[in-house]
Phi, psi and omega in degrees: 000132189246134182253159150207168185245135140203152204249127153123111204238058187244222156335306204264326157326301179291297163342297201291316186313309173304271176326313183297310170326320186290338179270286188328327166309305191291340186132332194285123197273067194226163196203140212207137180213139153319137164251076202230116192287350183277154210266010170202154148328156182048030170056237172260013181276084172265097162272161166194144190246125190231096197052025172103001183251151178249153229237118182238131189248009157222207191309148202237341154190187172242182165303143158274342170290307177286131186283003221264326183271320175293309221272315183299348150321269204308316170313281187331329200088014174273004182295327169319317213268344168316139171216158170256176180250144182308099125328332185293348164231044200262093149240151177231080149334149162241139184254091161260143193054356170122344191256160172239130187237134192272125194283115171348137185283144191119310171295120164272072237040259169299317215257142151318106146245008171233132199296284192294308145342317189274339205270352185250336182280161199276355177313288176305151127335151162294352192274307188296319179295326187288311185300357159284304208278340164294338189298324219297315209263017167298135194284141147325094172231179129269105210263136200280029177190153199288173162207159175295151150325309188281299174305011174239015169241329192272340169262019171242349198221323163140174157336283213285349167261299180333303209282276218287349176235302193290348190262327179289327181308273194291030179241345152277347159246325202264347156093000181254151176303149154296334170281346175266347153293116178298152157263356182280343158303316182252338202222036204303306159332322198269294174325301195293319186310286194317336213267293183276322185256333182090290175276144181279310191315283201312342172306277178323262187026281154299310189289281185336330182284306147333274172311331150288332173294306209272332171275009159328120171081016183220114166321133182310095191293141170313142168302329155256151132213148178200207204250142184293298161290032167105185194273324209281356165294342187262349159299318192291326238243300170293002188261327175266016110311013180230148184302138183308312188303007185241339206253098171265091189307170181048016184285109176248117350133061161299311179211170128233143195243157177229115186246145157037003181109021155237163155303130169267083143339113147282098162266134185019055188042042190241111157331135166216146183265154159210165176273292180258158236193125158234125190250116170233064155297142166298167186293320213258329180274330192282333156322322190289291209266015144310332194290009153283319184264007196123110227282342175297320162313297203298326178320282201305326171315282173323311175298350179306134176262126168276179176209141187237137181209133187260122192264175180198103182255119243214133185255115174257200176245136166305282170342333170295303172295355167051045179084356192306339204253028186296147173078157161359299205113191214245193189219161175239107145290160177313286200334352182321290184072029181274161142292314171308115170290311199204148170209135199258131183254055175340316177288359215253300190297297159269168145268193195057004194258352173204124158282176145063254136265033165272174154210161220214137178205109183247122185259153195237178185180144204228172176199127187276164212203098201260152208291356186280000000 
């Protein structure tokens, strides 16, 4: 019988936990138990229903384009409990100058594909505009070493797209500078466009065509998704595929050593053997706790840099907002010189999510950190 261990019971823990059950259901002769040092399951996936509004206190959803959460939806039996996001108010603000300016019809993450939207909005410049309509003619190439994200947007579009659009986009999902994002890491798509098309307009383009051919005669799927009570049901739905006896709280996860071919576990400084070991850690605790089985891993681990980012979620009265809350919500670039990364208007995004004449609004904020 083969044990593993794994540490750490928050998405990526529990996944693994969930799928080792599937095997174990089927015949595979194996036994597997959690280790989670917090006094509960699912990391930062916190729902909470707060004067009636539900309240998400990590990711409020995912992409619907990526299958991997919807399909782990269906395993569960949650398709019912799936929702889409109103696209139909789906706007993004940029907060420039001081003002919040509605990000042009057309863009596809970064890139312009429609002409007249770009060339009318007050975001650009006439300098960053005229350098849209030269990107149409960049030749194909490969540049033989990786780069940041912002120097691989700042040599198709300039400076003035880095500050004002890609550093704020990716610093709302990565919670990190663009300059500080690889791009075959954060942007792997984009590398490839330059590789076959040279022009990103012209990459998108292509990829819109593509996607409309293939979703011809299908509604168009929402951009978002997520569970009618919240992100913290696909925690609940999986903890109740697993026997209790595997899932252990407050556990805190002191070293590990690799002996005679197995793992030694330290739990709450009590030793345990295992065959195999699944670290579903930030990069810097799995480091820690390698550096006894191995210390050149644990460097490059420890050396990863993180971003910490504090969300603050907030109730008004409609009325209070006077119309403030069209769209999505908006993005803060640094030049800004806000603290405020991003801030989401939940009532907006989803339904259900605020009664009556409340509305719900969460602002992120972020501080980088390096992870040792």
């Amino acid at each position: 019988m083969k044990r593993i261990a794994i540490v750490g019971g928050g998405t990526s823990g529990l996944s693994a936990a969930y799928y080792l059950e599937q095997q174990r259901r089927a015949g595979a002769e194996i036994e597997y138990a959690v280790f989670e040092q917090a006094a509960q399951l699912g990391g930062v996936l916190v729902s909470e229903v707060v004067d009636g509004c539900l309240i998400e206190a990590g990711p409020d959803s995912f992409l619907t384009e990526k299958p991997w959460a919807l399909e782990l939806c269906r395993e569960l039996g949650l398709t019912d409990q799936v929702i889409g996001s109103n696209d139909n108010q789906r706007k993004t603000f940029i907060l420039a100058r001081g003002r919040l300016i509605e990000m042009p019809d057309g863009l596809m993450l970064m890139v312009p594909t429609r002409i007249l939207p770009a060339l009318l909005t007050p975001l650009f410049s006439w300098s960053t505009k005229l350098r849209m309509a030269g990107e149409w003619l960049t030749r194909p190439q490969s540049p033989a070493a990786d780069e940041s994200a912002a120097a691989f947007v700042a040599r198709h579009f300039g400076d003035e797209m880095v500050d004002r659009l890609a550093g704020p986009l990716l610093a709302g999902v990565y919670g990190a500078e663009c300059s500080d994002l690889s791009l075959r890491a954060a942007l792997p798509r984009f590398a490839e466009m330059e590789r076959q098309y040279g022009s990103l307009i012209r990459g998108m383009l292509a990829a819109r065509r593509r996607m409309a051919a293939q979703a011809k005669g299908r509604p168009k799927p929402p951009l978002f998704s997520s569970l009618k009570n919240g992100m913290r049901q696909l925690v609940d739905a999986v903890q109740a595929c697993l026997e209790p006896c595997v899932l252990h709280l407050n556990a805190e996860v002191n070293g590990l050593r690799l002996s005679d071919g197995s793992w030694e576990v330290v739990i709450n400084r009590s030793p345990q053997r295992f065959d195999a070991v699944i670290l579903a850690t930030p990069a810097h605790v799995a480091g820690h706790l390698l550096a006894a089985a191995d210390a050149a891993l644990a460097r490059e681990l420890e050396a990863i840099s993180y971003s910490s980012s504090v969300t603050v979620s907030l109730i008004y009265d409609r009325r209070d907002l006077a119309g403030h809350d069209r769209g999505f919500g908006f993005l803060v670039p640094r030049s800004e010189r806000r603290r405020l990364l991003a801030c989401t208007f939940v009532h907006n995004k989803f339904p259900h999510r605020a009664p009556g004449e409340q509305e719900t609004a969460k602002r992120s904020n972020s501080v980088t950190r390096k992870s040792s």
